[in-house]
N, C-alpha and C positions, 0 to 999 in steps of 0.2 A: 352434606348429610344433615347437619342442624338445622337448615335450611326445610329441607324436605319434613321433618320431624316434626316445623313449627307451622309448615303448613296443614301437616295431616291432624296436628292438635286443634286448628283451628278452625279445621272442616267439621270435625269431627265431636269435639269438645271431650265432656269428661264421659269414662267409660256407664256409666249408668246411665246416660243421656240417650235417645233413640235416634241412630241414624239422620243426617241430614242431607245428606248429598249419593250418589253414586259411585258404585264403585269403577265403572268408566269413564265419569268425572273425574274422578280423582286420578288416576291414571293419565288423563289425558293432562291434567295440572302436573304429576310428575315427569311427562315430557317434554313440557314447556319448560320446568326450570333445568331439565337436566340439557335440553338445547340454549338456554340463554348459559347456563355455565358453562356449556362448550366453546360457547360463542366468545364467553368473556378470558377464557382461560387463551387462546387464541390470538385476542387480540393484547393482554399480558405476554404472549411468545413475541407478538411481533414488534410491540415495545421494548423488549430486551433486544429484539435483533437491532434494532434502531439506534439503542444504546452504544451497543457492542460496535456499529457500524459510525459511531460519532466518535467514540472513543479512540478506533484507528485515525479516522480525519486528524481530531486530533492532533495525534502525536507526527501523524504526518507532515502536517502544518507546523510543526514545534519543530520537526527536522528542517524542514527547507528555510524556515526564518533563521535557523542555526546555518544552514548552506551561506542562504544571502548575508550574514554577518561575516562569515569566511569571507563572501567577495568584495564585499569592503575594504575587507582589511590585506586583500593583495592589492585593491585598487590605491589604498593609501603608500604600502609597500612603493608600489609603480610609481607613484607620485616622485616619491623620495630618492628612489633609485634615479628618475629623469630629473631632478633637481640638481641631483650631485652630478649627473653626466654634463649637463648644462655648465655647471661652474668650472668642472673640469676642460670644458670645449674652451672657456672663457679663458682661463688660465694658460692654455697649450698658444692659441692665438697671441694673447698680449705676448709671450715669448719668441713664438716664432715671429711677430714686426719686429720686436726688437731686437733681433738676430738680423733680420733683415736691416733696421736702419744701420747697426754696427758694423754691416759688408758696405753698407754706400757709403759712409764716414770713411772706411782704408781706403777703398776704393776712386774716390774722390780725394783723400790725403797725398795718395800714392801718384796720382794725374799731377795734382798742383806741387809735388815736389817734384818730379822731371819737366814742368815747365820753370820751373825756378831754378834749375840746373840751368836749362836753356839760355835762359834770360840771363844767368852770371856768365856764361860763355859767350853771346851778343857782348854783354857790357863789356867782357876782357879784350874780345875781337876790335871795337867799338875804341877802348884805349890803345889797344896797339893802331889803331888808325890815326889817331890822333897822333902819336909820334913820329909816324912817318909822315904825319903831315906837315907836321912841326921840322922835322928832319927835311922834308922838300923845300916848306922856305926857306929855312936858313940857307938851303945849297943855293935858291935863288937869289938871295938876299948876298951870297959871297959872291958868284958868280958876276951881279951886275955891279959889284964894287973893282972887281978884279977884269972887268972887260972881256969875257968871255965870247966865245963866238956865238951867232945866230943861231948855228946847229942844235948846240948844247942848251939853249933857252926851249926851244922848242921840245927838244926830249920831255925834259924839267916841263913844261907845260901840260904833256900828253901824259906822264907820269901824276902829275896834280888831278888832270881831268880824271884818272882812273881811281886814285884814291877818293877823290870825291862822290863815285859812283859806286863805290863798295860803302862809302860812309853813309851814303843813298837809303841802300840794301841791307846795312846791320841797321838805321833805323825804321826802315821799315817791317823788319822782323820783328825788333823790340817792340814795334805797337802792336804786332798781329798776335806775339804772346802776349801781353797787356791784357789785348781784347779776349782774346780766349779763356783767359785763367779769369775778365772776370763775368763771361758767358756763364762758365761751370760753378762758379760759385752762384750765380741768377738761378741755374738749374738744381744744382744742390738747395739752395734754400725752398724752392717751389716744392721737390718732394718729400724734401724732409717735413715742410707744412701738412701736406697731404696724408703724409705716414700717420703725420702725429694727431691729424683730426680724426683718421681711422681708428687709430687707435683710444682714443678719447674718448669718442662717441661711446656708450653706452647702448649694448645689443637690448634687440627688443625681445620683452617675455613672447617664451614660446611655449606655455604651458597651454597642453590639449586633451581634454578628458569632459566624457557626458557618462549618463545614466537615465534612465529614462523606462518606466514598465505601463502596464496596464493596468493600474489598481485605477478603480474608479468609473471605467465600465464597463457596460451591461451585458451580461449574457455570455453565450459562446459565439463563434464567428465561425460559417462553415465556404468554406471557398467554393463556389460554382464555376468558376475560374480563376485560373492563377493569381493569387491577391498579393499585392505589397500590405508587409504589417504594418502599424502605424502604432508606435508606443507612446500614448499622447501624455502619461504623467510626467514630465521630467524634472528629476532631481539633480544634477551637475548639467552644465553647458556649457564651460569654459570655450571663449573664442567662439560664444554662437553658432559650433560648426552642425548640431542637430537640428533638423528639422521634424516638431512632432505633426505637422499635415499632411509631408510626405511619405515619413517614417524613412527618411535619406537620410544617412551623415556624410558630409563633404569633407577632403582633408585638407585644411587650411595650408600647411606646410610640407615641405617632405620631409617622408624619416618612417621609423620604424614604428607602429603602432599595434598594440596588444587589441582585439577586437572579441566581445563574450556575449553569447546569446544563449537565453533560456527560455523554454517556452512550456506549457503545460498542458495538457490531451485533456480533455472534458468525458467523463464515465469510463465509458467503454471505447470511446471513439477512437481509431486511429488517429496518427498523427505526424505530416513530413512537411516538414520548413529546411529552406535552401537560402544562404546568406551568397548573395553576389556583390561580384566589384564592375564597374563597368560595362554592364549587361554580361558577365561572365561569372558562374557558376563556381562558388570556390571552397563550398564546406556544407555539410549536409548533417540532420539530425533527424530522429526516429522514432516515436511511442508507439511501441504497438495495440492492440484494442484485449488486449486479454488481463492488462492491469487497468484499475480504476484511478483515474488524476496521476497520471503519469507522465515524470520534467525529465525533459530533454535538451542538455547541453554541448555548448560548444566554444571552446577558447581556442585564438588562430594570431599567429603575430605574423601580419604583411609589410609589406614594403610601400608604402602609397608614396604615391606623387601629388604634388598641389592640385585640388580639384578633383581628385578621384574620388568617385562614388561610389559609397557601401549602403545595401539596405537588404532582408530578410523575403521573403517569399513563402506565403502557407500555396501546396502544391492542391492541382484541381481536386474537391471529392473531402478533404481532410476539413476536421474540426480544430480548432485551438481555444481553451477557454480565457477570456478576453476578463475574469471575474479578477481581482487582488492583485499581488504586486509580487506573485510568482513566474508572470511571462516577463523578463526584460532584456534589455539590449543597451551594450554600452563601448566603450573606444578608450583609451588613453594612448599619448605619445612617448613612446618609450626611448626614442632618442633621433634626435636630427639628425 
């Protein structure tokens, strides 16, 4: 209104002055400023919407960076949890071999003390042959001082020969326990070596965890055909098992593994991404187009085997914005 006032003063000047202008001039001068204040009051509205529409981003962005701190800190969680199970496997093992070497210690005690039995029965056997061999010369030894018959030597003879062939046969036994008892001590030593380098040995770390998003770049990404995602920033890689060219993670070991995807819908756009293993479909996520930057999660704990492939899929038609480090994808091993 001051506006208008300081034009018509100026068209017009002071009241004793004569006219200078028209009154259809002037007129046509207060339409023009009454259309440029429209004009301007207008684009003041749409600077406020503008406002109003940064101020949600905003906070939005202030929530999911709060999100993504959360998943940190389960992924550290995870870490911790698969560290203690680890020691704990480590622990269970060295007890169970040495459970095992103290069954093959009795077990091998209990063999070499019934061949030691054996072997003092040969050696008593083994004495008593002796006596009666000692008892057959003497009877020879009387016999041909006393003149004995032919008969009676020859008995004495085939009685000798007999004792002589058991004395054969108890030491042939005594060598064949000899040899036995010290076969199994050959074999007791050999696994007991083996046991105890098993046991020795020092397991190798099986620590498995990535992270990996899309901050950095450009634009959105709209599938004309089924796309594998590719999250090319990555932040963890342990055991190099991510690949950010193909956007595949491979599972180095087997075991159980916690697997999370997030991904974020650009405006209006819809938005369906599908995580597979193996060319097989196994977990599905969803934004629909009626919210604006709309994240879409999914946490899944599989069973992998060595070598199995996980990777993410935006479906034919759908958008994902590919802008910061709100799309991401990551794996930890939660226990072998």
């Amino acid at each position: 209104m001051y506006i208008v006032l300081a034009v018509i003063l100026m068209l017009y000047g002071a009241e004793s002055q004569p006219m200078l202008v028209s009154m259809e001039d002037l007129q046509n001068s207060l339409l023009l400023l009454t259309h440029r204040v429209s004009v301007t009051e207008a684009k003041l509205q749409e600077v406020s919407t503008k406002l109003i529409q940064t101020d949600i981003l905003l906070k939005q962005a202030q929530e999911k960076e709060k999100e993504r701190d959360g998943m940190k800190a389960n992924i550290s969680v995870l870490n911790h949890r698969a560290s203690t199970a680890e020691a704990q496997l480590k622990e269970v093992n060295a007890k169970l071999i040495q459970t095992k070497l103290q069954n093959i210690v009795l077990i091998l005690s209990h063999r070499v003390s019934v061949n030691e039995a054996k072997l003092q029965e040969a050696n008593t056997k083994m004495i008593q042959t002796d006596i009666l061999l000692k008892q057959a010369q003497s009877a020879i030894e009387k016999n041909g001082k006393v003149g004995t018959k032919s008969g009676d030597i020859s008995e004495l003879d085939i009685r000798l020969s007999v004792v002589e062939t058991q004395i054969e046969n108890v030491s042939a036994k005594v060598n064949q326990t000899a040899n036995y008892k010290n076969e199994l001590e050959i074999k007791f030593n050999k696994r007991f070596d083996v046991l105890n380098e098993k046991f020795s040995k020092k397991s190798p770390e099986r620590k498995v965890a990535f992270h990996a998003t899309m901050q950095g770049m450009s634009g959105p990404l709209t599938a004309s055909t089924p796309t594998t995602i590719k999250f090319q920033t990555v932040i963890t890689n342990l055991q190099n098992c991510y690949n950010k060219y193909t956007g595949i993670f491979t599972a180095p070991y087997d075991g159980l593994y916690l697997v999370s995807l997030s991904v974020m819908s650009k405006g209006t756009k819809s938005l369906y991404v599908t995580t597979v293993i193996n060319g097989h479909t196994k977990a599905h996520v969803f934004a629909s187009d009626k919210n604006t930057d709309e994240l879409a999660t999914s946490t899944n704990v599989y069973n992998l085997k060595v070598n199995d492939k996980v990777w993410n899929v935006l479906a034919r038609g759908y958008t994902i914005d590919e802008e910061g480090h709100f799309s991401s994808f990551s794996a930890v091993m939660i226990s072998s």
